[in-house]
C-alpha positions in Angstrom: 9.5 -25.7 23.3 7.4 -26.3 19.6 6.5 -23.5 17.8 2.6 -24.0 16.6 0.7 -21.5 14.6 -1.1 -18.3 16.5 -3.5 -15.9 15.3 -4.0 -12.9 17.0 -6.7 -10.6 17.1 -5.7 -7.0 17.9 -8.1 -4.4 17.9 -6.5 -0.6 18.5 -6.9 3.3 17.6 -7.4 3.7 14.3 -4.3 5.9 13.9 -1.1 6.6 11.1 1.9 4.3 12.4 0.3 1.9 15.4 0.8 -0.9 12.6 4.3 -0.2 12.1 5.1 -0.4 15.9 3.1 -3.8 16.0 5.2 -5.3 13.2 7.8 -3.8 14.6 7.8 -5.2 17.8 7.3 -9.1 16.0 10.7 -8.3 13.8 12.2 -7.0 16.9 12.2 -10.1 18.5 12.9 -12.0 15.8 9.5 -13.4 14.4 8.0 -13.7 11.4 4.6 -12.6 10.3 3.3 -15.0 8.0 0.0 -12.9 7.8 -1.7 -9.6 8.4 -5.0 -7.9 7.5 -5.7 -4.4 9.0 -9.2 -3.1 8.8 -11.4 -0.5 10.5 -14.4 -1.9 13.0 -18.0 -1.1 12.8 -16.8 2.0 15.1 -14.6 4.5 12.6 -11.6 5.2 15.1 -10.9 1.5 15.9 -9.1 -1.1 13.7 -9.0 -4.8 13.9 -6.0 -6.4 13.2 -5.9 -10.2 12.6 -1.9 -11.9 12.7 -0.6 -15.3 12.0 2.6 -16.2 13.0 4.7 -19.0 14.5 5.9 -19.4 17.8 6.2 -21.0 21.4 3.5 -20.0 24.2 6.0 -18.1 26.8 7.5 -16.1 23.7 3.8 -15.4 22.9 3.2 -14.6 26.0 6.0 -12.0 26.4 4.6 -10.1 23.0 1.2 -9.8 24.4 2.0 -8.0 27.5 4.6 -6.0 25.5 1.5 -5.1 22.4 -0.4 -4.2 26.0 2.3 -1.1 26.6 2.2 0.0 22.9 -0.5 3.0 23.6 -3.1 3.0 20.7 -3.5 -0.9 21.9 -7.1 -1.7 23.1 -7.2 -5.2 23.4 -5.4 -8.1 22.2 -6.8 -11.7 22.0 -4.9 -15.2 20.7 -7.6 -16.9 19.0 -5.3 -20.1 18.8 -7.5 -22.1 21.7 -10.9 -21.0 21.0 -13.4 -21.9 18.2 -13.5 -19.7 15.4 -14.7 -19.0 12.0 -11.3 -18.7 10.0 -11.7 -17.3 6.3 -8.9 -16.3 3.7 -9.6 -14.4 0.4 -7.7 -15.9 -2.5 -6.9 -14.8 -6.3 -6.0 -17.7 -8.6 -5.2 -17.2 -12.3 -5.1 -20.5 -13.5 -3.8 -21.3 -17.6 -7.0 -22.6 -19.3 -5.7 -22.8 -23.0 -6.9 -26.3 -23.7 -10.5 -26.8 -23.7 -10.3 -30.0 -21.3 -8.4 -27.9 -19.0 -11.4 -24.6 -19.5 -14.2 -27.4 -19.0 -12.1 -29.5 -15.6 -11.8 -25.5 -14.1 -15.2 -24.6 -14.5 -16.1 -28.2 -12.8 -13.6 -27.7 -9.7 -15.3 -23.7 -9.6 -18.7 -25.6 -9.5 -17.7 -27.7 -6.8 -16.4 -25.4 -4.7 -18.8 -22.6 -4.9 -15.8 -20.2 -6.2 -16.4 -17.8 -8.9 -14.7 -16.8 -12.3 -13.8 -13.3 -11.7 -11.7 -12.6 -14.7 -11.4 -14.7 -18.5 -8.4 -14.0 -20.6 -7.1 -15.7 -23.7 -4.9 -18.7 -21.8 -6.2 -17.7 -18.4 -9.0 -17.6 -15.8 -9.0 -16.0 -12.4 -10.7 -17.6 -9.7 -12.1 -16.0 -6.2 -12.0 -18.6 -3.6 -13.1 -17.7 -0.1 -12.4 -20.2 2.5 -10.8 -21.6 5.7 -7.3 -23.1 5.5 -8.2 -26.5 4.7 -10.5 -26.2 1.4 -7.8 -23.8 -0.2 -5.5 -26.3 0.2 -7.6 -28.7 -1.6 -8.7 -26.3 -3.9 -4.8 -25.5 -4.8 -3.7 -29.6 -5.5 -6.9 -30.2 -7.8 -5.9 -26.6 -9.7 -1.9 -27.2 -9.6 -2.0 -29.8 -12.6 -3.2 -27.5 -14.7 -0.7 -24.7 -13.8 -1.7 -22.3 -11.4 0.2 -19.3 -12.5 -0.2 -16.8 -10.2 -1.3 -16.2 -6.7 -2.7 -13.3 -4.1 -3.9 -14.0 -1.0 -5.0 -11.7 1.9 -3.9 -13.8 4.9 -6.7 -15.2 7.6 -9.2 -13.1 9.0 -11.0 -14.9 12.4 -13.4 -13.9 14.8 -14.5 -15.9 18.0 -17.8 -18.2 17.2 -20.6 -17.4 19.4 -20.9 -19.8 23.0 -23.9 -22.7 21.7 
């Protein structure tokens, strides 16, 4: 079987350690997490927590009906087959010392409706929010001018509403 990419919305009790047994049960089996954002809902005591990792649909499977007998799990829904609205927060501190390379930043920042968040001497910082696709292309027009650093808070994703 392939391994393709999952995302997994997880919504549970907002309460100390039910993130540590959720990553605990992906490393017990063997799988990676390539991403995780953990936040409370618009209720106080519940938390949403979006996952991206890698792997075949019966293993997949399996870790949803195990997440199910964790306790502090409400509900737990693969996003992989469903339309969504995908976005990913991104730092980028990018070296701007020559003034062709300032002026080409500040055009590809323009372009892309990012913002400057942060000008040093040799560096700017960029904010880019976005799906997977337009960081990508965001991150091959910046790389020739030497991306230097790097944070990003992993995908966040929510179901689009039925047309």
């Amino acid at each position: 079987m392939t391994e393709k990419k999952h995302i997994l919305s997880i919504l549970v009790e907002n309460k100390p350690g039910v993130l540590s047994r959720i990553t605990g049960l992906f490393s017990g089996r063997g799988y990676n997490i390539e991403s995780i954002s953990a936040s409370e809902t618009t209720e106080p005591n519940v938390t949403r927590i979006c996952m991206v990792t890698y792997g075949n649909e019966p293993v997949l499977e399996q870790i949803k009906k195990q997440l199910y007998k964790l306790i502090n799990v409400i509900k737990v829904s693969d996003l992989t087959h469903i339309d969504t609205v995908q976005r990913e927060l991104t730092l980028i501190k990018v070296k701007a010392c020559k003034p062709e390379n300032r002026a080409e930043i500040l055009r590809i920042v323009d372009i892309f409706r990012l913002k400057v968040v942060d000008v040093g001497q040799e560096h700017y910082t960029i904010q880019a929010t976005a799906d997977e696709a337009k960081l990508d292309a965001i991150f091959s027009l910046l790389k020739p001018m030497g991306i230097k650093d790097v944070a990003r808070t992993g995908i966040i994703a929510m179901p689009r509403e039925p047309k």
